[in-house]
C-alpha positions in Angstrom: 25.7 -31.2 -18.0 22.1 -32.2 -17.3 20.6 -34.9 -20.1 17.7 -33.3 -21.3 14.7 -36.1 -22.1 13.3 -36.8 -25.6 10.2 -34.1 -26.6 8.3 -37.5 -27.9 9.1 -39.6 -24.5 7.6 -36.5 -22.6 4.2 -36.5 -24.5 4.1 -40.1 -24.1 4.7 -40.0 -20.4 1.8 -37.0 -20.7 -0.1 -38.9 -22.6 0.1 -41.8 -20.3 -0.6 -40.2 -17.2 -4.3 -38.2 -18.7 -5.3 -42.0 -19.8 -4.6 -43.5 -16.2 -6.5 -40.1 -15.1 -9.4 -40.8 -17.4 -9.5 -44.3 -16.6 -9.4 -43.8 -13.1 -12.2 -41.6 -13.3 -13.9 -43.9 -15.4 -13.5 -46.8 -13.2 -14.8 -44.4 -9.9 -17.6 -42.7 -12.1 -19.0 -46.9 -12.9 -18.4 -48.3 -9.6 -15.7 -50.8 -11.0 -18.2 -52.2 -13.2 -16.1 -54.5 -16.0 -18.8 -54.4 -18.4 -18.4 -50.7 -18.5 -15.0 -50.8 -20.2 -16.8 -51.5 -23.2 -17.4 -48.2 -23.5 -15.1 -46.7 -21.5 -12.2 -47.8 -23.5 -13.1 -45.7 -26.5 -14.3 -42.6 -23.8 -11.1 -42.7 -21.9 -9.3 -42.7 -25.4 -11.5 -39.6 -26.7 -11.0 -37.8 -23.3 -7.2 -38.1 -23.7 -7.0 -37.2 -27.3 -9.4 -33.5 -26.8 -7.6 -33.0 -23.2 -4.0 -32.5 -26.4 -6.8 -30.2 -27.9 -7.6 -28.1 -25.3 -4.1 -28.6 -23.1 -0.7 -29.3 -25.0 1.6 -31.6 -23.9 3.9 -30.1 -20.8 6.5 -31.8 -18.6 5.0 -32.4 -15.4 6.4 -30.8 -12.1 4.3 -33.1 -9.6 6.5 -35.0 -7.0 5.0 -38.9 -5.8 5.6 -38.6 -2.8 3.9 -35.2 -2.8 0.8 -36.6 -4.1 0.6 -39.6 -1.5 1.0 -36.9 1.2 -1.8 -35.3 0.2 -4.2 -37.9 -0.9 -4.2 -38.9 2.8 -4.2 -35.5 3.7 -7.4 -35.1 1.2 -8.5 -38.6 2.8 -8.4 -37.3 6.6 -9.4 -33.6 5.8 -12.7 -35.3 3.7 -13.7 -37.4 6.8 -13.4 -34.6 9.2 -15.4 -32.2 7.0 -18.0 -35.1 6.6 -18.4 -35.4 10.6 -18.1 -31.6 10.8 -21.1 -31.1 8.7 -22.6 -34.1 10.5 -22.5 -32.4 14.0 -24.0 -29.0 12.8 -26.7 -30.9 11.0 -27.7 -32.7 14.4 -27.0 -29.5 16.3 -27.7 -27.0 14.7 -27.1 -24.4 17.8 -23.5 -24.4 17.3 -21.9 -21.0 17.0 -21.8 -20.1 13.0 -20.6 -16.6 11.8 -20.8 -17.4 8.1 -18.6 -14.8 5.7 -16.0 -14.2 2.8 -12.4 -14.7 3.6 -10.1 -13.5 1.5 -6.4 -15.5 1.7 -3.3 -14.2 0.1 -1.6 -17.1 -2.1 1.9 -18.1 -1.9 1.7 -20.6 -4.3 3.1 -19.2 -8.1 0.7 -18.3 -11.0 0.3 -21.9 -12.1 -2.4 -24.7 -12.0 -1.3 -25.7 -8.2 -3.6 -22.3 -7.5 -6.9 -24.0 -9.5 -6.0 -27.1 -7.0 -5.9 -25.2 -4.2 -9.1 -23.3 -5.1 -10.9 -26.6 -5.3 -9.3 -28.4 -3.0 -10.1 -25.5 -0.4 -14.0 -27.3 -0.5 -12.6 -30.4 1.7 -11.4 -28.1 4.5 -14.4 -28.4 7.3 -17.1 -25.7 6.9 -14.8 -24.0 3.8 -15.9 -23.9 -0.3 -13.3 -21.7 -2.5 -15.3 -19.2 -4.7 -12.6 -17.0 -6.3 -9.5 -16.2 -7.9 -8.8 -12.6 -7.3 -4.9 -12.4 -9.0 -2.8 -13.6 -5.7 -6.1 -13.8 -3.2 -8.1 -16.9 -2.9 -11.7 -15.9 -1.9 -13.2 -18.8 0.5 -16.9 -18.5 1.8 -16.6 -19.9 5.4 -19.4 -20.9 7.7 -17.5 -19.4 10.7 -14.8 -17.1 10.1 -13.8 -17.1 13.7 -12.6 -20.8 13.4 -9.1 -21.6 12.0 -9.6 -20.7 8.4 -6.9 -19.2 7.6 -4.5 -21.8 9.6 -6.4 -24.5 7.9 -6.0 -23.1 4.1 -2.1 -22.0 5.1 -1.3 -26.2 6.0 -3.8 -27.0 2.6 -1.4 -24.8 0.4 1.9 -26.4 2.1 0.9 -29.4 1.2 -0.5 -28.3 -2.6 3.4 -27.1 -2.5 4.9 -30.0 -0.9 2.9 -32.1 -4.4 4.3 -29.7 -6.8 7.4 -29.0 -5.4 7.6 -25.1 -4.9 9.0 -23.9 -1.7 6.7 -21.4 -0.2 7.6 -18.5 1.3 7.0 -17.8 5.3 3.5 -16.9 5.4 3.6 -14.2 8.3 4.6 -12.3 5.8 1.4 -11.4 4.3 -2.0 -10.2 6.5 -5.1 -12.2 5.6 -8.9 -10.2 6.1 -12.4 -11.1 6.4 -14.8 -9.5 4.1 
């Protein structure tokens, strides 16, 4: 028989981890500054308490190891779309066909799709524009390039954080608009 944990330890665990969020943010947003904690106590505190407003308290289904996978992935995917951007910038005669691309999700109906919405900017030349029910819209500056491979190995690894076990992804087409 599986122990279930305490409703009270969960929202402190909850409650725990959106402080550390805030806080990190807080400490990234002022640079590290110490004298900004004056303030940033009371904000981070604030933040927490009208994230249990507007989000209740929910057990939490990301995996550690998941999230160091892909913080570097985020990390290495970041610095190639910075030089990626770089080189068109300095030559700006490289092939673009700019367009909509429209990729059918794997990932379940959850908040793992919003991350994978956002997190679709960081792929080079890519910015996610839409939820369309199971279709992630991306705008593209060349839809020639490996889009869709790209966003397919971004939502393994969104899955890999949260755990899901994606289905094969040959099984759905993907389309240009």
């Amino acid at each position: 028989m599986k122990k279930q944990t305490s409703p009270t330890l969960l929202v402190a665990l909850d409650a725990t981890l959106r402080s550390l969020g805030f806080a990190a943010l807080w400490w990234v947003l002022n640079r590290g500054d110490v004298e900004s904690w004056t303030l940033g106590i009371p904000t981070v505190a604030l933040a927490t308490a009208l994230s249990f407003v507007m989000l209740s308290p929910r057990r939490w289904r990301i995996r550690p190891v998941g999230v160091l996978r892909f913080a570097l992935y985020f990390f290495w995917k970041s610095l190639i779309s910075s030089i990626d951007v770089a080189g068109r910038v300095i030559r700006p005669e490289m092939p673009l066909k700019p367009g909509m691309v429209r990729y059918p999700l794997r990932l379940p109906p959850c908040s793992a799709r919003v991350v994978m919405s956002n997190a679709a900017s960081l792929l080079p030349g890519t910015l996610g524009v839409d939820l369309q029910g199971d279709v992630l819209v991306v705008n593209a500056l060349d839809v020639d390039a490996h889009v869709m491979e790209e966003l397919k190995h971004l939502e393994e690894r969104i899955g890999d954080m949260y755990g899901f076990a994606l289905a094969p992804s040959s099984q759905r087409p993907s389309s240009a608009i």
